[in-house]
Backbone and ligand atoms as CSV (ligand in chain L), in Angstrom:
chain,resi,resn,atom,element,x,y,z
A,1,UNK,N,N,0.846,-1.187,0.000
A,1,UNK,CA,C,0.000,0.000,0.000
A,1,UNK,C,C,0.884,1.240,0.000
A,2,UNK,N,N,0.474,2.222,-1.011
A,2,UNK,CA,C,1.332,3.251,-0.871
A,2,UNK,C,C,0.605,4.563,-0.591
A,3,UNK,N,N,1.111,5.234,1.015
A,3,UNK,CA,C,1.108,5.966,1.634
A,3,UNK,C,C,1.622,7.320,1.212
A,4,UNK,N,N,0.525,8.475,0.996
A,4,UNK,CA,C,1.866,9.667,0.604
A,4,UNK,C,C,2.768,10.046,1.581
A,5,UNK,N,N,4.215,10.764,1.400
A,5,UNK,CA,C,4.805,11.354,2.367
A,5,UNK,C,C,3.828,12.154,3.549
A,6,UNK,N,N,3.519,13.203,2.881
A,6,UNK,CA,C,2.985,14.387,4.248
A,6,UNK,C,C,1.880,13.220,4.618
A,7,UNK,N,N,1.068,12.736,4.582
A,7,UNK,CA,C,-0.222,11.711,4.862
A,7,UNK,C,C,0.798,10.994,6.249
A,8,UNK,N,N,1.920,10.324,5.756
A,8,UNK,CA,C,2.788,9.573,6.878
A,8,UNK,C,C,3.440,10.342,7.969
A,9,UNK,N,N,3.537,11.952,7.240
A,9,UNK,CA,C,4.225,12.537,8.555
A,9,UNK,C,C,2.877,12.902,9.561
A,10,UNK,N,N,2.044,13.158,8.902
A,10,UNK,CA,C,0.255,13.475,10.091
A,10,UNK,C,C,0.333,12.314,10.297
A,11,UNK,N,N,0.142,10.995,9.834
A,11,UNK,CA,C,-0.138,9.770,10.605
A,11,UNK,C,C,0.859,9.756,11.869
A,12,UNK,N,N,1.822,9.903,11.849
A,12,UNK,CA,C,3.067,9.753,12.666
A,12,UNK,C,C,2.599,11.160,14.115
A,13,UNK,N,N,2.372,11.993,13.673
A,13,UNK,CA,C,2.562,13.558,14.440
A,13,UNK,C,C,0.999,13.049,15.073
A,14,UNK,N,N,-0.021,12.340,14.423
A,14,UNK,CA,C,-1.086,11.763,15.222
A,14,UNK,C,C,-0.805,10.635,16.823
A,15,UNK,N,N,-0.004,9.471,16.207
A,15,UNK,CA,C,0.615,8.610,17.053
A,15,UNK,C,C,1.260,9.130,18.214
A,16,UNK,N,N,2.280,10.198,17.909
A,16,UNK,CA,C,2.916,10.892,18.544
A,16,UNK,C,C,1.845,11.681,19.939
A,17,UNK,N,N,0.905,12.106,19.280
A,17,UNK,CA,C,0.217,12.839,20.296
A,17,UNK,C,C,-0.667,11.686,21.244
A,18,UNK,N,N,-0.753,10.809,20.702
A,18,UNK,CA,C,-1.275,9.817,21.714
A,18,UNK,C,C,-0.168,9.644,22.577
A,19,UNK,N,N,0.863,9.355,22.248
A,19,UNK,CA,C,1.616,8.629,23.108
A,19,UNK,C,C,1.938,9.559,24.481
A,20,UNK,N,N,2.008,11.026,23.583
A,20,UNK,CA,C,2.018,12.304,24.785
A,20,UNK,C,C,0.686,12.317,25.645
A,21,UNK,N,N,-0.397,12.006,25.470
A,21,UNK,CA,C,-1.571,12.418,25.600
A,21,UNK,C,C,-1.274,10.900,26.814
A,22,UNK,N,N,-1.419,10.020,26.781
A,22,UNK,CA,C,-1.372,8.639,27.588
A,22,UNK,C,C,-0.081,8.930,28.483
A,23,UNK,N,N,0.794,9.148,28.151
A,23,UNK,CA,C,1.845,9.657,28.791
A,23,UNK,C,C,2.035,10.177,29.985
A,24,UNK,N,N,1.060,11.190,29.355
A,24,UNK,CA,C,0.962,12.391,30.976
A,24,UNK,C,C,0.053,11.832,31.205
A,25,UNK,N,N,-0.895,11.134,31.398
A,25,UNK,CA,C,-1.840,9.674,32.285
A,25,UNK,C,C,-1.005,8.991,33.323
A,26,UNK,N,N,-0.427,8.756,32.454
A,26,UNK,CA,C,0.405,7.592,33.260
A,26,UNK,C,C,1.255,8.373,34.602
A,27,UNK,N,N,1.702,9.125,33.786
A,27,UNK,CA,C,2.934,10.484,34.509
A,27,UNK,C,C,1.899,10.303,36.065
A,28,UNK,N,N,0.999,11.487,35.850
A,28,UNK,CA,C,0.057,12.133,36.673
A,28,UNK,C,C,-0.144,11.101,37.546
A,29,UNK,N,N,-1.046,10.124,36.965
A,29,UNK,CA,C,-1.465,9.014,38.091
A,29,UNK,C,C,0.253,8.319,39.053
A,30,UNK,N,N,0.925,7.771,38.738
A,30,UNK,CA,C,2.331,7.562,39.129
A,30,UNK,C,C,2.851,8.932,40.385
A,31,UNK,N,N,2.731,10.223,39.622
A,31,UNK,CA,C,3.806,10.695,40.705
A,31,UNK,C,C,3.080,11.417,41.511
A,32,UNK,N,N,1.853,11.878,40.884
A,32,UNK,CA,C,1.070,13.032,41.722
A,32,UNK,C,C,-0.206,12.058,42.390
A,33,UNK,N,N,-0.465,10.897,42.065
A,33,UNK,CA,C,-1.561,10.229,42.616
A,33,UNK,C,C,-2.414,10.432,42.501
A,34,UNK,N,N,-2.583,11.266,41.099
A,34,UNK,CA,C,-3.936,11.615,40.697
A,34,UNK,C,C,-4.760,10.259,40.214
A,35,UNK,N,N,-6.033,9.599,40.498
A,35,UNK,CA,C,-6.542,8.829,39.479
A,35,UNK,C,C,-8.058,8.869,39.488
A,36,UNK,N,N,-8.493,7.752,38.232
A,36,UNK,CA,C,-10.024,8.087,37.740
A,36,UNK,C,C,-10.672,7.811,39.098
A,37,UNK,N,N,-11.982,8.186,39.051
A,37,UNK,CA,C,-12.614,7.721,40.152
A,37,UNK,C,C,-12.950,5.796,39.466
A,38,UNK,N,N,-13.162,5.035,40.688
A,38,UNK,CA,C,-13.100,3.829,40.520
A,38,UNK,C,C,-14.094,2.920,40.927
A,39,UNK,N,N,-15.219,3.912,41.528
A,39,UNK,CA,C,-15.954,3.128,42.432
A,39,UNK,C,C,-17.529,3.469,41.844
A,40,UNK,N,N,-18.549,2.629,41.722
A,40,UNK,CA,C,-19.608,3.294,41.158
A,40,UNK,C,C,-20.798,2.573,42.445
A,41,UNK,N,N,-21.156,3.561,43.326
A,41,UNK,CA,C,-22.164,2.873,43.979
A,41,UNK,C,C,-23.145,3.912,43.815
A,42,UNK,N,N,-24.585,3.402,44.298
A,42,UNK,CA,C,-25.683,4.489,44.021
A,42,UNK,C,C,-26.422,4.391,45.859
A,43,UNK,N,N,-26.398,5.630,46.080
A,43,UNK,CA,C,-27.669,5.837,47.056
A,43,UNK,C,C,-29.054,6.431,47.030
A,44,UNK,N,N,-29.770,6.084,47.604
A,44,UNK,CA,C,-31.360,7.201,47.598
A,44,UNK,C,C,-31.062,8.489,47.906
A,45,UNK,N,N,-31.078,9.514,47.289
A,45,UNK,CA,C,-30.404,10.761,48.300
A,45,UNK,C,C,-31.585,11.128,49.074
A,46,UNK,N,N,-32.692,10.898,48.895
A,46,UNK,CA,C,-33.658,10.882,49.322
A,46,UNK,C,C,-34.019,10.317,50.507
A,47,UNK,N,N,-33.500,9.107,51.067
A,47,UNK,CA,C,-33.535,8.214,52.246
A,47,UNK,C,C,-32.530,8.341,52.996
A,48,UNK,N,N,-31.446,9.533,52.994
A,48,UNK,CA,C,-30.357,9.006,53.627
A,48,UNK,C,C,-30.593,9.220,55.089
A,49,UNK,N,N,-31.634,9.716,55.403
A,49,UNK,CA,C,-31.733,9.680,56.930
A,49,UNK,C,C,-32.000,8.561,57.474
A,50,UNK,N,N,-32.784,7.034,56.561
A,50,UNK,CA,C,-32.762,5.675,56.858
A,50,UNK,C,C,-32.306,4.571,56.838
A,51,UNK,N,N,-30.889,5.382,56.055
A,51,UNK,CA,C,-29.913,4.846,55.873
A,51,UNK,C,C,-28.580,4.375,57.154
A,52,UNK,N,N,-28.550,2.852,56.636
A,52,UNK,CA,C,-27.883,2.348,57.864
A,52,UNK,C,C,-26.366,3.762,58.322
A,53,UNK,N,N,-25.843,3.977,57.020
A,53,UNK,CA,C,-24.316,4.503,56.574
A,53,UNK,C,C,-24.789,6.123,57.230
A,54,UNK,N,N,-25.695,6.413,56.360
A,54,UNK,CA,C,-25.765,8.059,56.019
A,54,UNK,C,C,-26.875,8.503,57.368
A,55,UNK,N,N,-27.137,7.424,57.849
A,55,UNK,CA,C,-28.572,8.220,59.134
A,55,UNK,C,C,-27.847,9.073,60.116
A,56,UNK,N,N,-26.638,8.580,60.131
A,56,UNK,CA,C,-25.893,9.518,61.397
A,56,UNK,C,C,-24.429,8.855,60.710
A,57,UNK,N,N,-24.172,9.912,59.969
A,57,UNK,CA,C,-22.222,9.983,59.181
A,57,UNK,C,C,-21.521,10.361,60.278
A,58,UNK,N,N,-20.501,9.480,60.394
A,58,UNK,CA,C,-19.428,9.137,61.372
A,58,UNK,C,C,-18.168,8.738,61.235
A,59,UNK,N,N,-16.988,8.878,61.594
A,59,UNK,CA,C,-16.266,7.607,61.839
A,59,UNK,C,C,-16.083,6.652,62.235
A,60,UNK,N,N,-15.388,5.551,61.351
A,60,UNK,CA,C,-15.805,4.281,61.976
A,60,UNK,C,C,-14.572,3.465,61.751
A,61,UNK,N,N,-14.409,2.799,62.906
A,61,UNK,CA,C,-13.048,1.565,62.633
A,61,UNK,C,C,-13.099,0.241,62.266
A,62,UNK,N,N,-12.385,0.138,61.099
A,62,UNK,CA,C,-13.061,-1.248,60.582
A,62,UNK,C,C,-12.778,-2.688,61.585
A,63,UNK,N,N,-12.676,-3.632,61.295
A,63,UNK,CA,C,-12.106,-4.433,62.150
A,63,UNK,C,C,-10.559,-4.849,62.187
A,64,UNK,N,N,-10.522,-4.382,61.183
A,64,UNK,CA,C,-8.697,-4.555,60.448
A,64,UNK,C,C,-7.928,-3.338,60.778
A,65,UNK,N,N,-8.712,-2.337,61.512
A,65,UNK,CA,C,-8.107,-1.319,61.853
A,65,UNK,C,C,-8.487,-0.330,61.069
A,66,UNK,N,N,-8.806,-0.484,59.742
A,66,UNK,CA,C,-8.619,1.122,58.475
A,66,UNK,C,C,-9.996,1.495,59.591
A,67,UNK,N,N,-9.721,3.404,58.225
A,67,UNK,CA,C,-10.884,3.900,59.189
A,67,UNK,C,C,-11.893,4.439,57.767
A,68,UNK,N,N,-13.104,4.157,57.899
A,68,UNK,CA,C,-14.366,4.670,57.430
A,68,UNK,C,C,-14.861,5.859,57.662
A,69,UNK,N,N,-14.652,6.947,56.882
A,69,UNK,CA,C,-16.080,8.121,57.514
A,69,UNK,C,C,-16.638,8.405,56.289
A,70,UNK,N,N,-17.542,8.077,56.554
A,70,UNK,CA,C,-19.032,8.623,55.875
A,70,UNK,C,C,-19.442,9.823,55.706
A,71,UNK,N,N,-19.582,10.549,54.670
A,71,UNK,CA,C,-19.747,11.939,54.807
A,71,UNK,C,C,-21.155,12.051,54.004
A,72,UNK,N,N,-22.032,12.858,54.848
A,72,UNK,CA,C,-23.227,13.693,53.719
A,72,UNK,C,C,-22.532,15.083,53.592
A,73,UNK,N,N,-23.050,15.736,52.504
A,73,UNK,CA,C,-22.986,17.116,52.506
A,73,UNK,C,C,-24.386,17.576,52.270
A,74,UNK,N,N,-24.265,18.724,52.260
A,74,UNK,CA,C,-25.938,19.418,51.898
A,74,UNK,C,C,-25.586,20.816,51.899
A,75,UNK,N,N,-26.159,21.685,51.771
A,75,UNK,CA,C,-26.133,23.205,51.472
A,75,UNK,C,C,-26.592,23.627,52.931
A,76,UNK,N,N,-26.011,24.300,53.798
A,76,UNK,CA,C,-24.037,24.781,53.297
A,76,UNK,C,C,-23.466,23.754,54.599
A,77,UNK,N,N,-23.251,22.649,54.658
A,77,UNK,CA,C,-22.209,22.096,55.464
A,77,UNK,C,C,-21.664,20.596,55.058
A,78,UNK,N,N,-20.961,20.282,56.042
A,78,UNK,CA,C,-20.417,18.542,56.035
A,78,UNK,C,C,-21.046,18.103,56.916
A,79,UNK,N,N,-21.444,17.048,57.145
A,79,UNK,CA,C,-21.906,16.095,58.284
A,79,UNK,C,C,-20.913,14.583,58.372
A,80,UNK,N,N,-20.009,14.235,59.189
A,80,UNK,CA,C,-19.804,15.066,60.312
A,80,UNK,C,C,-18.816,16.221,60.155
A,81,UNK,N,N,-18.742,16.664,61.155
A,81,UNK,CA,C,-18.103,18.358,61.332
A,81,UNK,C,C,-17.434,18.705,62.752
A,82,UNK,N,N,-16.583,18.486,63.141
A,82,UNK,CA,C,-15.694,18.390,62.516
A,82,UNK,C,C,-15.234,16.492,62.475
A,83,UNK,N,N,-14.006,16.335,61.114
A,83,UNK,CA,C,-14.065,15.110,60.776
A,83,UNK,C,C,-12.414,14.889,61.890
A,84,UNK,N,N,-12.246,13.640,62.880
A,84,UNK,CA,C,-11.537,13.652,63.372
A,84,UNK,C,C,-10.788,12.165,63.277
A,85,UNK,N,N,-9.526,11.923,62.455
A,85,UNK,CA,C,-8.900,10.645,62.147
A,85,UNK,C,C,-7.450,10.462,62.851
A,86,UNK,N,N,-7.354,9.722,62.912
A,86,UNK,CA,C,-5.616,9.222,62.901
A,86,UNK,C,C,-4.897,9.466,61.982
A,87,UNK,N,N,-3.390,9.983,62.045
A,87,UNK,CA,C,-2.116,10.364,61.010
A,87,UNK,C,C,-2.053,9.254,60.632
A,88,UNK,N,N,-1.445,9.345,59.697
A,88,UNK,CA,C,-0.477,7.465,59.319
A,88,UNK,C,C,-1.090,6.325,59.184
A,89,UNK,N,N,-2.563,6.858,58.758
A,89,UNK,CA,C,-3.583,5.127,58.838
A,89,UNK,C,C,-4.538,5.598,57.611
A,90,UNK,N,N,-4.414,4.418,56.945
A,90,UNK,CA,C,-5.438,4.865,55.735
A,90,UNK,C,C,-6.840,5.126,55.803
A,91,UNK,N,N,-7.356,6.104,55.215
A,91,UNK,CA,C,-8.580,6.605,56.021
A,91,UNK,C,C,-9.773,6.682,54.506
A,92,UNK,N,N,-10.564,6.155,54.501
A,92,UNK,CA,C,-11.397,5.616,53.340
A,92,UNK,C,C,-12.872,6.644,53.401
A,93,UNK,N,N,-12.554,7.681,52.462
A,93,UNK,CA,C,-13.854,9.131,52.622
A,93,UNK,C,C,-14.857,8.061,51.466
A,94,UNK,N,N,-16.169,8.079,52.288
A,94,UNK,CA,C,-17.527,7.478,51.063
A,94,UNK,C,C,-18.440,9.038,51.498
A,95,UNK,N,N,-18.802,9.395,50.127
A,95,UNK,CA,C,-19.261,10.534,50.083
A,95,UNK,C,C,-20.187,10.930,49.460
A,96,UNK,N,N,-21.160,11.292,49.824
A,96,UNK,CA,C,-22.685,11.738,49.558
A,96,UNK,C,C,-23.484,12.791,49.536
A,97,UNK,N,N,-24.179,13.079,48.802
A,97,UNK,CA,C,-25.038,14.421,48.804
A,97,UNK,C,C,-26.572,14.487,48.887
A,98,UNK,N,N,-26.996,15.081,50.174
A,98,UNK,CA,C,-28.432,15.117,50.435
A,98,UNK,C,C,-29.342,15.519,49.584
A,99,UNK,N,N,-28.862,16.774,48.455
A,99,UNK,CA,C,-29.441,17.917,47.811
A,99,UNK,C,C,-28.963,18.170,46.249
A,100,UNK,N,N,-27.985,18.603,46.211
A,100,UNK,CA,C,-27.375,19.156,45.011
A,100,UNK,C,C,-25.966,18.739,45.094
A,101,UNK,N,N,-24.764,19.077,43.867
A,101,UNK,CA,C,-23.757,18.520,43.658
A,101,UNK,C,C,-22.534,19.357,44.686
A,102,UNK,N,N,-22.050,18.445,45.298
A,102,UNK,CA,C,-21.048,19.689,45.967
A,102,UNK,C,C,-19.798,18.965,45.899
A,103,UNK,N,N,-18.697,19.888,46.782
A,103,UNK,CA,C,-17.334,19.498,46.351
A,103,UNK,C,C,-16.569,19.005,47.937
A,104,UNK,N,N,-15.389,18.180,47.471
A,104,UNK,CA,C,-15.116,18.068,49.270
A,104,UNK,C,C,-13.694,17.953,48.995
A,105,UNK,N,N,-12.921,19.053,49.727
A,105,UNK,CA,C,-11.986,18.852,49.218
A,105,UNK,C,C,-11.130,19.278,50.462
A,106,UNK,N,N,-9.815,18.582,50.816
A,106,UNK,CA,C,-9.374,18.756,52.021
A,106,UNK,C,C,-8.157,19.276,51.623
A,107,UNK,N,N,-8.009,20.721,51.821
A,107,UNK,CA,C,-7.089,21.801,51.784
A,107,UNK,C,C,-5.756,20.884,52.083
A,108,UNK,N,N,-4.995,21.276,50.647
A,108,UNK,CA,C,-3.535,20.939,51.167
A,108,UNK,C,C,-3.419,20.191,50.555
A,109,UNK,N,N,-4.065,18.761,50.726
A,109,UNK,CA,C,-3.749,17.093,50.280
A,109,UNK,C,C,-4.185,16.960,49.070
A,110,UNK,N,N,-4.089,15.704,48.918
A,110,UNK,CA,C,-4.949,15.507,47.395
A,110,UNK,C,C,-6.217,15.054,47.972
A,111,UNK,N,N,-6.678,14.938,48.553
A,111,UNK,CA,C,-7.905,14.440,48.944
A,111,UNK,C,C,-9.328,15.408,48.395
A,112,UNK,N,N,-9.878,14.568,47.288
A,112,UNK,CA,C,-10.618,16.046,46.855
A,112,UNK,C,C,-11.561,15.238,45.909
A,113,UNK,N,N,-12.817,15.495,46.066
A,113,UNK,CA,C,-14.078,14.553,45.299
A,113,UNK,C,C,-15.087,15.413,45.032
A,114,UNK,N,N,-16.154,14.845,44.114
A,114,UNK,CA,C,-16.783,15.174,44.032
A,114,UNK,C,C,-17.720,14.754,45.196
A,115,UNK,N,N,-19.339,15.280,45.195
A,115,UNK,CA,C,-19.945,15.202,46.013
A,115,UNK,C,C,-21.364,14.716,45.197
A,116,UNK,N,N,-21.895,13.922,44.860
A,116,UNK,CA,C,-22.769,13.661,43.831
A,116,UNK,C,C,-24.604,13.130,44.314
A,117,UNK,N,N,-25.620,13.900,44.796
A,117,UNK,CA,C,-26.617,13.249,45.134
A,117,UNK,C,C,-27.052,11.735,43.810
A,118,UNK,N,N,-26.927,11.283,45.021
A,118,UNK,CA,C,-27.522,9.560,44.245
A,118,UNK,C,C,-26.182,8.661,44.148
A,119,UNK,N,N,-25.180,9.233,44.550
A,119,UNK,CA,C,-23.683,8.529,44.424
A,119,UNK,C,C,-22.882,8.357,45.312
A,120,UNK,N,N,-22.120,7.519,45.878
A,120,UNK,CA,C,-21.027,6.926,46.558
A,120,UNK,C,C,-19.802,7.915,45.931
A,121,UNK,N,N,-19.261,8.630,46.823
A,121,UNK,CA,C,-17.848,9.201,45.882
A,121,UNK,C,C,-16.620,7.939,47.071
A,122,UNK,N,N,-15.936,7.651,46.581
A,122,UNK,CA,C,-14.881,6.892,47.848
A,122,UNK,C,C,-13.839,7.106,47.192
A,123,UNK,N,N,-12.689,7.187,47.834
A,123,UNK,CA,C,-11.326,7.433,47.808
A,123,UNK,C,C,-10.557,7.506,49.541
A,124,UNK,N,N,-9.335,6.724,48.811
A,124,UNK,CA,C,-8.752,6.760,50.570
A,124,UNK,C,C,-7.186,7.469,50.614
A,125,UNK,N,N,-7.301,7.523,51.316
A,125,UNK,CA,C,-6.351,8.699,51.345
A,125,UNK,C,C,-5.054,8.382,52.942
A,126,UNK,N,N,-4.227,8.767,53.222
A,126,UNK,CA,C,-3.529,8.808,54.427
A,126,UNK,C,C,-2.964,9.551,54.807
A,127,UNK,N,N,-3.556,10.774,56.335
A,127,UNK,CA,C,-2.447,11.859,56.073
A,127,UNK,C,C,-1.496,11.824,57.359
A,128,UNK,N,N,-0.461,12.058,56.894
A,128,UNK,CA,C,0.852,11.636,57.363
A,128,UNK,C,C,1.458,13.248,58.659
A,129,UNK,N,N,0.683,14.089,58.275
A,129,UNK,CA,C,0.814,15.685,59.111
A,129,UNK,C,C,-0.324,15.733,59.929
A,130,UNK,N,N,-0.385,15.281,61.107
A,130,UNK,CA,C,-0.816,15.904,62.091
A,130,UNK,C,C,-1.302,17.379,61.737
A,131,UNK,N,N,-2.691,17.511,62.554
A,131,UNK,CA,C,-2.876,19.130,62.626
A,131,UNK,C,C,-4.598,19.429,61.899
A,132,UNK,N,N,-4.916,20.254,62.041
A,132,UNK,CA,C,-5.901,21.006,61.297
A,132,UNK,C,C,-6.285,21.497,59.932
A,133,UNK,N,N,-7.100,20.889,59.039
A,133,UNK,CA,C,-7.215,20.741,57.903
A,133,UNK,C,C,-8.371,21.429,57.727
A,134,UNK,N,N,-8.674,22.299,56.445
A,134,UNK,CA,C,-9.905,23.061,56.068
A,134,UNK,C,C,-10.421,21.850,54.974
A,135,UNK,N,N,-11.812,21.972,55.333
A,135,UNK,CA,C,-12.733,20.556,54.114
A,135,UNK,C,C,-13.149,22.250,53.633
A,136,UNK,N,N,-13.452,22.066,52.349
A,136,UNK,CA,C,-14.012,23.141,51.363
A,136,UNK,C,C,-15.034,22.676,50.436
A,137,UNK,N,N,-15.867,23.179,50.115
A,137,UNK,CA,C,-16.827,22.545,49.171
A,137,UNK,C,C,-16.580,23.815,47.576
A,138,UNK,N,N,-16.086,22.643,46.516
A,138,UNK,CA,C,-15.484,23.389,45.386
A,138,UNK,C,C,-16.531,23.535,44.380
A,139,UNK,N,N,-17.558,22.946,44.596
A,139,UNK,CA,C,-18.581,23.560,43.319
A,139,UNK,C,C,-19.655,24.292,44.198
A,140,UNK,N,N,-19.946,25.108,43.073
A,140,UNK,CA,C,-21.311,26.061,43.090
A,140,UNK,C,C,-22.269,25.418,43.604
A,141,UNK,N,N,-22.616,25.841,44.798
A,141,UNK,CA,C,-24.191,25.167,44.919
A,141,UNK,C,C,-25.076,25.720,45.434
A,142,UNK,N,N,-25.137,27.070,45.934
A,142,UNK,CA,C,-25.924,28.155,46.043
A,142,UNK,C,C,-25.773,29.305,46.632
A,143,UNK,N,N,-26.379,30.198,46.627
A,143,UNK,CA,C,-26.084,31.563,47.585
A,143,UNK,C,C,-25.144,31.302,48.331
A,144,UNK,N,N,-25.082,30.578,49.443
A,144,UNK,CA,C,-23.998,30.274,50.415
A,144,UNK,C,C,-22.793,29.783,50.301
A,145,UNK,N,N,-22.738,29.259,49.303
A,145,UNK,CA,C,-21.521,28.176,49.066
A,145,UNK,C,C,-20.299,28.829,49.686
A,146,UNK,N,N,-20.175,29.912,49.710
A,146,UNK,CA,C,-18.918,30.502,50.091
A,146,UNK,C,C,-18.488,30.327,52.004
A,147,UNK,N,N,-19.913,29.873,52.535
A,147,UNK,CA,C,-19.751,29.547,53.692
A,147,UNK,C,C,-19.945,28.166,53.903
A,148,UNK,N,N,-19.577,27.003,52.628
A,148,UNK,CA,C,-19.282,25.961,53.544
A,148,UNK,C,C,-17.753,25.132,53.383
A,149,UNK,N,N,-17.664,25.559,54.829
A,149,UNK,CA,C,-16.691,25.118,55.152
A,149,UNK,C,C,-16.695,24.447,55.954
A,150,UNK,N,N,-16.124,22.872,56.074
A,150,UNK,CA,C,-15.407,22.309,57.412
A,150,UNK,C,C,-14.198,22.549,58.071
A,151,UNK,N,N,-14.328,21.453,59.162
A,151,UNK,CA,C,-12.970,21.043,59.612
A,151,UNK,C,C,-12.982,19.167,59.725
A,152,UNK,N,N,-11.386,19.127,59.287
A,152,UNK,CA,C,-11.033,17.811,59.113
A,152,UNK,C,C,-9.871,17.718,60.408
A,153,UNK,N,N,-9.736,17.032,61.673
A,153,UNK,CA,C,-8.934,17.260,62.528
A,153,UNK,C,C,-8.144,15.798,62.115
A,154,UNK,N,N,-6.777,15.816,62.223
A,154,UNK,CA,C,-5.871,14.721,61.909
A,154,UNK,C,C,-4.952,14.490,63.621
A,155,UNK,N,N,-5.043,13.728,64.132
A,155,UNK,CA,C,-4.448,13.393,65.315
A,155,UNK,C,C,-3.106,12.578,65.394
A,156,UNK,N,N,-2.489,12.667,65.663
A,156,UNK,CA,C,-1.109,12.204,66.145
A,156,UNK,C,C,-1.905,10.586,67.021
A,157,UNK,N,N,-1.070,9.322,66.305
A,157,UNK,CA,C,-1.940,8.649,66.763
A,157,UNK,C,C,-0.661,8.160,68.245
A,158,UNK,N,N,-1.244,7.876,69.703
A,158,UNK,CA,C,-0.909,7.582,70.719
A,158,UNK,C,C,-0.436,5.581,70.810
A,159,UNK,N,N,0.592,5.322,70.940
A,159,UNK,CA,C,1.207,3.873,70.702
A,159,UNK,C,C,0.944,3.655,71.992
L,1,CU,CU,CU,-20.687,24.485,47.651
């Protein structure tokens, strides 16, 4: 089959941009720990007050030790508030929205999701700094948005 020149150099300068384009995928996820979300669960946003998880969002210790907190959001706060974990232990955010779409994002870290009524957001995270953390909610979600803010408290864990 015969290919024209310039036809082979765009075929090529095409390839090329994939490989850049997958590249910085790979890059990103690898050094910065960025990755897709991975988890697809659905809730009632509607029921979450009868909900075993969401009736009263908490922390929770699994039996293996990791730690669980459950988060609702709603316009304008987090539930719970403030969120209080152990340094140095992997800590597994499942995340929910009573109302509308909001954002949860814990100043500093990478720890940062969406907030989706009807959806499970999960990602786990481990933070290694002791101290006081601002939770922020990054999307628009009404008049107030600018006042919701948490707190995420990280504890120095006691041996
Ligand atoms: Cu908001």
């Amino acid at each position: 089959m015969n290919v024209e020149f310039y036809e082979r150099i765009w075929m090529w300068a095409a390839v090329g941009l994939l490989v850049i384009f997958v590249g910085t995928i790979v890059l990103t996820a690898a050094n910065d720990a960025v990755r897709p979300p991975s988890h697809i669960e659905t809730v009632d946003p509607a029921a979450l007050a009868d909900s075993p998880e969401y009736g009263n969002p908490a922390v929770a210790v699994r039996p293996d030790g990791s730690i669980v907190v459950s988060v609702v959001t709603q316009m304008y706060s987090f539930s719970p508030d403030p969120i209080v974990v152990p340094a140095n232990r992997p800590v597994t955010f499942r995340i929910t929205s009573s109302d509308v779409m909001h954002g949860f994002e814990v100043v500093g870290t990478n720890a940062n999701a969406m907030a989706i009524p009807g959806y499970v957001s999960q990602f786990t995270v481990t933070f290694k700094r002791p101290g006081e953390y601002i939770v922020g909610c990054n999307e628009y979600c009404g008049i107030l948005h600018h006042n919701m803010v948490g707190k995420l408290i990280v504890r120095e864990e006691s041996r």
